[in-house]
C-alpha positions as CSV (number, residue, x, y, z in Angstrom):
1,X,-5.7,-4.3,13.4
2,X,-7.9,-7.5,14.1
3,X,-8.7,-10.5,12.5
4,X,-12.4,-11.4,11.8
5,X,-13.5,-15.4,11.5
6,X,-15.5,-15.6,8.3
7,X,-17.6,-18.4,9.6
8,X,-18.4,-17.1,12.6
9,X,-17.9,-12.9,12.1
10,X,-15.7,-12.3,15.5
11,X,-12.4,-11.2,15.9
12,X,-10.7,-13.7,16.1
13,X,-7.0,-11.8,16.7
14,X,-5.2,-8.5,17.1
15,X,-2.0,-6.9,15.4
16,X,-0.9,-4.2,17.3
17,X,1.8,-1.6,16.1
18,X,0.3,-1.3,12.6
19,X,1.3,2.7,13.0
20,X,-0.3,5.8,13.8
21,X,-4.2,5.7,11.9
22,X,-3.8,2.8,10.0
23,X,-5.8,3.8,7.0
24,X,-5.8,1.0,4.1
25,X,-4.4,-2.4,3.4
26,X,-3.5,-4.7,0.2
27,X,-2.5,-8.2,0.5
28,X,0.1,-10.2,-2.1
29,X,-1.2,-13.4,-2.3
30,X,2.2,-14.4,-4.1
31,X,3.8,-13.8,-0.7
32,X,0.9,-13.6,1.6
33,X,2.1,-10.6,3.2
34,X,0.0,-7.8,3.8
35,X,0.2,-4.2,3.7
36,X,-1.3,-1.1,5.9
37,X,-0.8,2.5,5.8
38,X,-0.1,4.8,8.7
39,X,-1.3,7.9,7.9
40,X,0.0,10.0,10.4
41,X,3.4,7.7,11.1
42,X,4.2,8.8,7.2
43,X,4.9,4.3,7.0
44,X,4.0,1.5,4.9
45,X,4.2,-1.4,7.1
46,X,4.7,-4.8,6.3
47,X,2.6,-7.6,8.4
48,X,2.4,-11.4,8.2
49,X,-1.2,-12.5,9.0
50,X,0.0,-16.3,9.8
51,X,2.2,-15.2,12.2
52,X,0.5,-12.1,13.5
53,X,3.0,-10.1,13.8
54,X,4.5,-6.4,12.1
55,X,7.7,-7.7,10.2
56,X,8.9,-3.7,8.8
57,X,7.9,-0.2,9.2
58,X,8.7,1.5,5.3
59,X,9.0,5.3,6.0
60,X,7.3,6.8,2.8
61,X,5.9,9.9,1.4
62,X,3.3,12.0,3.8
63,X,0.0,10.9,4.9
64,X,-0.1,7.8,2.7
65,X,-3.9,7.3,2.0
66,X,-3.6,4.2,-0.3
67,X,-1.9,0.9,-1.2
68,X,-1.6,-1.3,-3.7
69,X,0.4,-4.8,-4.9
70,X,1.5,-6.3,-8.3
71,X,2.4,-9.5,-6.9
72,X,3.9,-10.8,-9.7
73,X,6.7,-8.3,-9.7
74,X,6.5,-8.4,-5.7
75,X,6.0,-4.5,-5.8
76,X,4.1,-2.3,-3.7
77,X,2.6,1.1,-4.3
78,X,1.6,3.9,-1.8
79,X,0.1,6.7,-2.7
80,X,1.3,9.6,-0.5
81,X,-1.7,12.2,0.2
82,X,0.9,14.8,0.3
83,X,3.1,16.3,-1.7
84,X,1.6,14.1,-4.0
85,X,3.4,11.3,-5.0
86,X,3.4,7.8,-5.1
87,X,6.3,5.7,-3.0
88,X,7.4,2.7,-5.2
89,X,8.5,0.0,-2.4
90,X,10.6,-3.1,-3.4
91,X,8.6,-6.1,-1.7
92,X,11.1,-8.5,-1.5
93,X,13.8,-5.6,0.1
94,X,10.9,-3.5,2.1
95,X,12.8,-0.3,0.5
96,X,11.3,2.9,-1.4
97,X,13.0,2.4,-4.6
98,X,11.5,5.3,-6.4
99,X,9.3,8.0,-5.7
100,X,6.5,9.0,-9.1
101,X,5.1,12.7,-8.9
102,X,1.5,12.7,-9.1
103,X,-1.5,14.9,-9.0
104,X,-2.2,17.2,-5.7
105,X,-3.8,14.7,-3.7
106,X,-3.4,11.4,-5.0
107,X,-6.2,9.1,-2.4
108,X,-6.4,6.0,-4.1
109,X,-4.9,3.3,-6.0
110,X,-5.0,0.4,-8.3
111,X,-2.3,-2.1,-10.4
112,X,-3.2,-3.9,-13.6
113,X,-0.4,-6.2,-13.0
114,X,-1.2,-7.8,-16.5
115,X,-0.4,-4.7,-18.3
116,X,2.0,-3.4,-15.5
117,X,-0.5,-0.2,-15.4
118,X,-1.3,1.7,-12.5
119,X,-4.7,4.0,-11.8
120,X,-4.1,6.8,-9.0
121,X,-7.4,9.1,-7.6
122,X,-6.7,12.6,-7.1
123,X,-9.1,14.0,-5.0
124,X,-7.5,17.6,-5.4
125,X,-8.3,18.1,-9.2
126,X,-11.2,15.2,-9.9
127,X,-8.7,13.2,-12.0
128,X,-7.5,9.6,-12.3
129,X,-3.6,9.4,-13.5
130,X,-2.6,6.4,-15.8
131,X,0.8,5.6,-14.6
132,X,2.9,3.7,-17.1
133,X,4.7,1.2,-14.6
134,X,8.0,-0.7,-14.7
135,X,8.4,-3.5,-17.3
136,X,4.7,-2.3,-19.2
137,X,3.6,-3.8,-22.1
């Protein structure tokens, strides 16, 4: 991974050991942490940008293709290309604490964090899956 300067549009640093294919990234602005998929590691892991450095690997569901944060709950959601789920990661803990069935090929992923909602892509049957999340209105 490598950080660009926006003034100047150059790298400007480079986190190694993100896993294998890093693949997408959400950052929690409550925390500042940041968030990447490996793909082919099967990991969420954890990285702080100040500090440029990996602080956890999260082993989660296969080929996780997407991740998202509801920062307000310090939560963090990976959808796991395979079997199909999504991993539900405690952000303060860095653990799976619960793993949601979901579609065939779930790909993508958002969080309403005002209505504790989440939206998950499934590429496999052309369908978006309202998730009713913890704590929802």
């Amino acid at each position: 991974m490598q950080a660009v300067s926006g003034s100047r549009l150059d790298v400007t640093e480079t986190i190694g050991s993100v896993g294998s294919w890093p693949d997408a990234l959400a950052f929690n602005p409550a925390t500042g942490l940041l968030y990447a998929t490996g793909y082919y590691s099967s990991t969420v892991v954890v990285i702080n940008p100040r500090k440029g450095r990996v602080t956890a690997q999260i082993p989660v569901g296969s080929l996780p293709d997407a991740v998202a944060v509801d920062p307000g709950s310090d939560t963090v959601y990976a959808a796991n290309s395979a079997p199909g789920s999504i991993s539900v990661i405690n952000g303060r803990t860095d653990k799976v604490t619960a793993t949601i069935r979901v579609g065939n090929g779930p790909a993508g992923i958002a969080v309403d964090a005002g209505t504790k909602t989440g939206y998950v892509s499934d590429i496999q049957s052309d369908s978006v899956s309202v998730l009713a999340l913890c704590g929802a209105r």
